[in-house]
C-alpha atoms as an extended CHARMM CRD file, in Angstrom:
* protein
*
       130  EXT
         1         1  UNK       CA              1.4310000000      -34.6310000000      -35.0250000000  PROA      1               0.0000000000
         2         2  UNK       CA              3.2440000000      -36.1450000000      -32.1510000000  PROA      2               0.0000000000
         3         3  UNK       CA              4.0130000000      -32.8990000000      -30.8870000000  PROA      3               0.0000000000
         4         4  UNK       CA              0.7140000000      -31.9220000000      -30.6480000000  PROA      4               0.0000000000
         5         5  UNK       CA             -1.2700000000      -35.1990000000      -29.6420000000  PROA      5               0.0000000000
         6         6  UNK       CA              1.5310000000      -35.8350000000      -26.9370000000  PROA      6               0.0000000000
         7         7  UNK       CA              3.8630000000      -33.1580000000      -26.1690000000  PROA      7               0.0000000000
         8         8  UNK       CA              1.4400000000      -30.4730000000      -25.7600000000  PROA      8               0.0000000000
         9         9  UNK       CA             -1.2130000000      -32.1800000000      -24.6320000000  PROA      9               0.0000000000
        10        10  UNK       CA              0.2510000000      -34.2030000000      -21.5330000000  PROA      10              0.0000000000
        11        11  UNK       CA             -2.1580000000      -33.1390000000      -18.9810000000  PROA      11              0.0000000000
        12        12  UNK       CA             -0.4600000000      -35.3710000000      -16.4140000000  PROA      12              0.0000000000
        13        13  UNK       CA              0.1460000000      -34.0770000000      -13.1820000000  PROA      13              0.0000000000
        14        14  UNK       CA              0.1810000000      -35.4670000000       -9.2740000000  PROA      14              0.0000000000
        15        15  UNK       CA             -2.9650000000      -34.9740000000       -7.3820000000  PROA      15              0.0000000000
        16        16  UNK       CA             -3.0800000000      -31.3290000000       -5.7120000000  PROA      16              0.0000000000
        17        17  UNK       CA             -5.9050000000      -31.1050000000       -3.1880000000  PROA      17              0.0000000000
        18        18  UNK       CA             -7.7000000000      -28.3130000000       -3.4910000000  PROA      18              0.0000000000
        19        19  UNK       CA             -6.8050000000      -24.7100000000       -1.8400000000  PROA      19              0.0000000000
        20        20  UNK       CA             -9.2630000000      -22.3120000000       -0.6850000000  PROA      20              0.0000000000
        21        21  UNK       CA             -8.7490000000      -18.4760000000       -1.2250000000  PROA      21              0.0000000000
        22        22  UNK       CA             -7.8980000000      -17.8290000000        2.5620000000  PROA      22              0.0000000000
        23        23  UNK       CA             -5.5790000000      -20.7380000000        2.8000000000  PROA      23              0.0000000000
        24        24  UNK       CA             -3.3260000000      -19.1760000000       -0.6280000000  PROA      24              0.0000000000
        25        25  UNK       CA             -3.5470000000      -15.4170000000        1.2230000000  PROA      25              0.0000000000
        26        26  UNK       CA             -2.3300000000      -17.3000000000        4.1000000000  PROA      26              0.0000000000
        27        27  UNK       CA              0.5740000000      -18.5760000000        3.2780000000  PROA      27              0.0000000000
        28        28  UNK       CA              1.1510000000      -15.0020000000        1.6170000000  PROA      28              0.0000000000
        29        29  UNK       CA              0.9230000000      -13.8270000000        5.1300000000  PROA      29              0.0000000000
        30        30  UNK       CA              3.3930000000      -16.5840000000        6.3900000000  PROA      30              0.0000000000
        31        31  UNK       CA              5.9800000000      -16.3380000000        3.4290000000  PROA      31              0.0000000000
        32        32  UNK       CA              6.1530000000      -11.8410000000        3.9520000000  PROA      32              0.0000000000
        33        33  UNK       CA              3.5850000000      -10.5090000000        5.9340000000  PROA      33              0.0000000000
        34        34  UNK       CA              4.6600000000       -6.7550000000        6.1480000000  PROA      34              0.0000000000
        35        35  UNK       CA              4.7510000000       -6.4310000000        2.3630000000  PROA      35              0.0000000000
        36        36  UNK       CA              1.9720000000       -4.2330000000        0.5460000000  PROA      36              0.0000000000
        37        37  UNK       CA             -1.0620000000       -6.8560000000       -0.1050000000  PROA      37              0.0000000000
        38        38  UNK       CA             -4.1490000000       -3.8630000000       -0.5730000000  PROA      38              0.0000000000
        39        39  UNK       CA             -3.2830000000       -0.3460000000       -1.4840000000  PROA      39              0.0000000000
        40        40  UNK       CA             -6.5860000000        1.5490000000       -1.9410000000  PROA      40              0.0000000000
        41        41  UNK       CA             -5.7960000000        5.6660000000       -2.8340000000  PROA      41              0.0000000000
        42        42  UNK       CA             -3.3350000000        6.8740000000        0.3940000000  PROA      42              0.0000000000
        43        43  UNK       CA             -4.2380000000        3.6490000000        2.5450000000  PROA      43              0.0000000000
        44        44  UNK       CA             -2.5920000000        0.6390000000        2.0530000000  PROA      44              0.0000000000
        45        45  UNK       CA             -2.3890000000       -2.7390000000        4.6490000000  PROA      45              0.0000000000
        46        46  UNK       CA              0.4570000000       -5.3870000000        4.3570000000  PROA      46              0.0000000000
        47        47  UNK       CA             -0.8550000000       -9.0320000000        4.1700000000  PROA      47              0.0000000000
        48        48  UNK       CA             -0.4540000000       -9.1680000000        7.9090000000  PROA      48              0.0000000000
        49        49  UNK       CA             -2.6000000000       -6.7130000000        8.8730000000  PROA      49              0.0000000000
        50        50  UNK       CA             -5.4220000000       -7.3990000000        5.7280000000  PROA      50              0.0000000000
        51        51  UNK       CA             -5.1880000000      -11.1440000000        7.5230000000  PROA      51              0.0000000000
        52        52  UNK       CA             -5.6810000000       -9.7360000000       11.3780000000  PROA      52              0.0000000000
        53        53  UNK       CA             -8.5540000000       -7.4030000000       10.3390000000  PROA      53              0.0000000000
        54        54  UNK       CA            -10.2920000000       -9.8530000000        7.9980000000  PROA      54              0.0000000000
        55        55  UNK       CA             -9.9430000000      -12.4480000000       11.0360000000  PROA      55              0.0000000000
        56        56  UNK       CA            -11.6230000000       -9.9920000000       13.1620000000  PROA      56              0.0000000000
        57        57  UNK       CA            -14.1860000000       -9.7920000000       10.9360000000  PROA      57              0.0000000000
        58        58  UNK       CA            -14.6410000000      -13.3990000000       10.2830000000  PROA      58              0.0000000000
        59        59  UNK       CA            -14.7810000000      -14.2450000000       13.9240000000  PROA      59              0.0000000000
        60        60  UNK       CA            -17.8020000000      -11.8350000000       13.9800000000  PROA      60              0.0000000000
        61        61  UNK       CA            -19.2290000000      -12.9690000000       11.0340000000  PROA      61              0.0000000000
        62        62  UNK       CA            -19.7390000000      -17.0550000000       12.5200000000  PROA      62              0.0000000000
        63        63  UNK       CA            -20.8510000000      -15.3980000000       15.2710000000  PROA      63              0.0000000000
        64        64  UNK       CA            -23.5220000000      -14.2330000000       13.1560000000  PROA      64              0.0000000000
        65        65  UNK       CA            -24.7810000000      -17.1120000000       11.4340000000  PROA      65              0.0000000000
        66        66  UNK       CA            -21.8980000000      -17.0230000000        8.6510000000  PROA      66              0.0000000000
        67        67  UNK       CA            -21.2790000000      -20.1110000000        7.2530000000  PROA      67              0.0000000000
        68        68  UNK       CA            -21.4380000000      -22.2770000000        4.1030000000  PROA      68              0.0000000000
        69        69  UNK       CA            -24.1790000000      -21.4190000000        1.4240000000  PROA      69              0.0000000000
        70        70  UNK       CA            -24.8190000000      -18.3100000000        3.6320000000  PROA      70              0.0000000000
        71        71  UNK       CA            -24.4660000000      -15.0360000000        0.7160000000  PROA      71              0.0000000000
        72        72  UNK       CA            -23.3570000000      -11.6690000000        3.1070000000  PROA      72              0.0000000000
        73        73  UNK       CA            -24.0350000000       -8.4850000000        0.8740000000  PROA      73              0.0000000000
        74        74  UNK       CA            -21.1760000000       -6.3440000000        0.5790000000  PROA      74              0.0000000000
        75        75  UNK       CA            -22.3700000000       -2.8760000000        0.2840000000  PROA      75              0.0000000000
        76        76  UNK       CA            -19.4940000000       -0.8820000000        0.5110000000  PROA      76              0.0000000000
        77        77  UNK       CA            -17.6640000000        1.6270000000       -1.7060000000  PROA      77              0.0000000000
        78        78  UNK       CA            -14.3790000000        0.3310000000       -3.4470000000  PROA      78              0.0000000000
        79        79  UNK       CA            -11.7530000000        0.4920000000       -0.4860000000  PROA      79              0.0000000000
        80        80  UNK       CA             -9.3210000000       -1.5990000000        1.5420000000  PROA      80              0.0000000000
        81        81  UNK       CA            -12.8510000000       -2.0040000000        3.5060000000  PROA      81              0.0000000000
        82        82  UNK       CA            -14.1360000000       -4.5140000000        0.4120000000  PROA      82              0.0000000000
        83        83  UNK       CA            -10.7440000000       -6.1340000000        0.3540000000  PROA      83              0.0000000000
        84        84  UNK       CA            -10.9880000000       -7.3530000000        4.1060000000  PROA      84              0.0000000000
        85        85  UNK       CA            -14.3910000000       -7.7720000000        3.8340000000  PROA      85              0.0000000000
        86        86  UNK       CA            -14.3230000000      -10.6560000000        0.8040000000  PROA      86              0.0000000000
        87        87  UNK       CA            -11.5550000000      -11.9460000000        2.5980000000  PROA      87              0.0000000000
        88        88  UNK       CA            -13.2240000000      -12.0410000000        6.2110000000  PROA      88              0.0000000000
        89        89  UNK       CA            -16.7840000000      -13.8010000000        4.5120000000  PROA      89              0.0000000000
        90        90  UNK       CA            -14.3140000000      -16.1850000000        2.8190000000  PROA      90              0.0000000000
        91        91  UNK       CA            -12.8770000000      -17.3940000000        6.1700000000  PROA      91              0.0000000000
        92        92  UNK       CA            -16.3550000000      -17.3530000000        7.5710000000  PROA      92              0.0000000000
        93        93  UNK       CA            -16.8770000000      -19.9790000000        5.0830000000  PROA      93              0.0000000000
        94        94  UNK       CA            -19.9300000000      -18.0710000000        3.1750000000  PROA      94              0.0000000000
        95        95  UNK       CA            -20.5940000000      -16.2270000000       -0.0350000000  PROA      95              0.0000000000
        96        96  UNK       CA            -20.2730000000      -12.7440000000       -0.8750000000  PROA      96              0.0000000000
        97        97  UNK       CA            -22.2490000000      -10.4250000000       -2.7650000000  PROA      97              0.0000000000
        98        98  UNK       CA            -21.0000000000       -6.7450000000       -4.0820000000  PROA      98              0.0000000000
        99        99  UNK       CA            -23.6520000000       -4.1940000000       -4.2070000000  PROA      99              0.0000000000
       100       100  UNK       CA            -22.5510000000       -1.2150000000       -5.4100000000  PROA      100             0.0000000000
       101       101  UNK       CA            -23.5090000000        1.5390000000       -3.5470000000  PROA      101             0.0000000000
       102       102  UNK       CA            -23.9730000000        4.4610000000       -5.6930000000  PROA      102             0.0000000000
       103       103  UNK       CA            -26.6550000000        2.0670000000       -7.3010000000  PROA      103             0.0000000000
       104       104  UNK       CA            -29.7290000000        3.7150000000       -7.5100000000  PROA      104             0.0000000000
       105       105  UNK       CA            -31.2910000000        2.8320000000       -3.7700000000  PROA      105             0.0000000000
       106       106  UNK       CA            -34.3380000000        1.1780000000       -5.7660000000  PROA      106             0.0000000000
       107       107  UNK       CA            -31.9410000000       -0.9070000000       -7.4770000000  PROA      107             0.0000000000
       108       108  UNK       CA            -29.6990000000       -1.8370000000       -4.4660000000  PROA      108             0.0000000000
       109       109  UNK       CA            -33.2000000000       -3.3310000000       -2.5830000000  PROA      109             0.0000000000
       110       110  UNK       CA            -34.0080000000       -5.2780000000       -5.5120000000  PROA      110             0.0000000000
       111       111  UNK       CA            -30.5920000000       -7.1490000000       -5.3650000000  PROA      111             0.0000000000
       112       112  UNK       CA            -30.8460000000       -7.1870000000       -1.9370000000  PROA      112             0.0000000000
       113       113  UNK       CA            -34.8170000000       -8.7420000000       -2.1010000000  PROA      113             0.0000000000
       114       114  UNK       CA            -34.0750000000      -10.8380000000       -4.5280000000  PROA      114             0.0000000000
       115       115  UNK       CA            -30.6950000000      -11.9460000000       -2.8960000000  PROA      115             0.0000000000
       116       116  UNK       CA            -32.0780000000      -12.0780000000        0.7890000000  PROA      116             0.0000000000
       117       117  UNK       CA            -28.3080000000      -12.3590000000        2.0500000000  PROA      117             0.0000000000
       118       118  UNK       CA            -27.9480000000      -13.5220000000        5.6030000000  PROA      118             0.0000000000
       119       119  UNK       CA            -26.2510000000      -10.0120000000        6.2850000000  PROA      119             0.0000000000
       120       120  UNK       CA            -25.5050000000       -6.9400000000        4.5790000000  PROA      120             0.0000000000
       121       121  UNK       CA            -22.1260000000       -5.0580000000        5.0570000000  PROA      121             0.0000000000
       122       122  UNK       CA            -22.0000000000       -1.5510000000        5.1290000000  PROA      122             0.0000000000
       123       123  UNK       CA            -20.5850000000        1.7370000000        6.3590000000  PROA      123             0.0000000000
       124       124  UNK       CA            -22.7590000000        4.2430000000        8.5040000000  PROA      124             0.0000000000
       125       125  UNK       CA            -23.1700000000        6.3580000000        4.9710000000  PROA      125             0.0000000000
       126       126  UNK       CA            -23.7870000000        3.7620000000        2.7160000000  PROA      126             0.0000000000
       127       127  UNK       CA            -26.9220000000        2.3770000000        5.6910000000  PROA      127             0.0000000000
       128       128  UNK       CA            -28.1000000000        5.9710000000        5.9150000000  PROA      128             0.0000000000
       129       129  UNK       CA            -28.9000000000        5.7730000000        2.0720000000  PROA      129             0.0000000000
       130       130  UNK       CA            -30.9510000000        2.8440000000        2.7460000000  PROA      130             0.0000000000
């Protein structure tokens, strides 16, 4: 009984402030930034370069209006693209929203009505559908 009442259950621990996503990748990037962080089929990015184009991205995104409670809808196919994408609305500070783009395109403008995101990311194929 001891064991379990007061062994197991000591839940004491120092106070950790909290971490954000980007700050954890970040110190990924500091601790080995060429090693493989995204492979996606024959492309793959080390943390360094996931960090430098989701930075890029960021930067444009608060230039845009990204910030907190702002929801960016990520229409893109599964990729290294989606990877630095999350990442870059992360740093922005804002939400993100997958929309799956082989979704009917009915379906995909419901989510995105319904949503009304702030932006919606996409490549020139997946706009074209739209």
């Amino acid at each position: 009984r001891h064991r379990v009442l007061v062994e197991w259950n000591d839940t004491a621990r120092d106070d950790v402030l909290p971490v954000t996503f980007p700050q954890l990748f970040g110190a990924s990037v500091e601790r080995d930034p060429d090693a493989v962080a995204v492979v996606s089929g024959e492309e793959s990015l080390s943390y360094r370069e996931t960090d430098e184009r989701a930075n890029r991205l960021a930067r444009v995104l608060t230039d845009a209006g990204v910030g907190p409670e702002r929801l960016v809808a990520l229409l893109l196919p599964r990729s290294a693209d989606m990877i630095v994408a999350q990442l870059a609305v992360l740093k922005a500070g804002g939400a993100y929203l997958p929309v799956d783009p082989d979704y009917p395109v009915e379906r995909i403008a419901y989510i995105l009505d319904d949503a009304t995101p702030a932006l919606v990311l996409s490549t020139e194929e997946t706009a074209e559908r739209l």
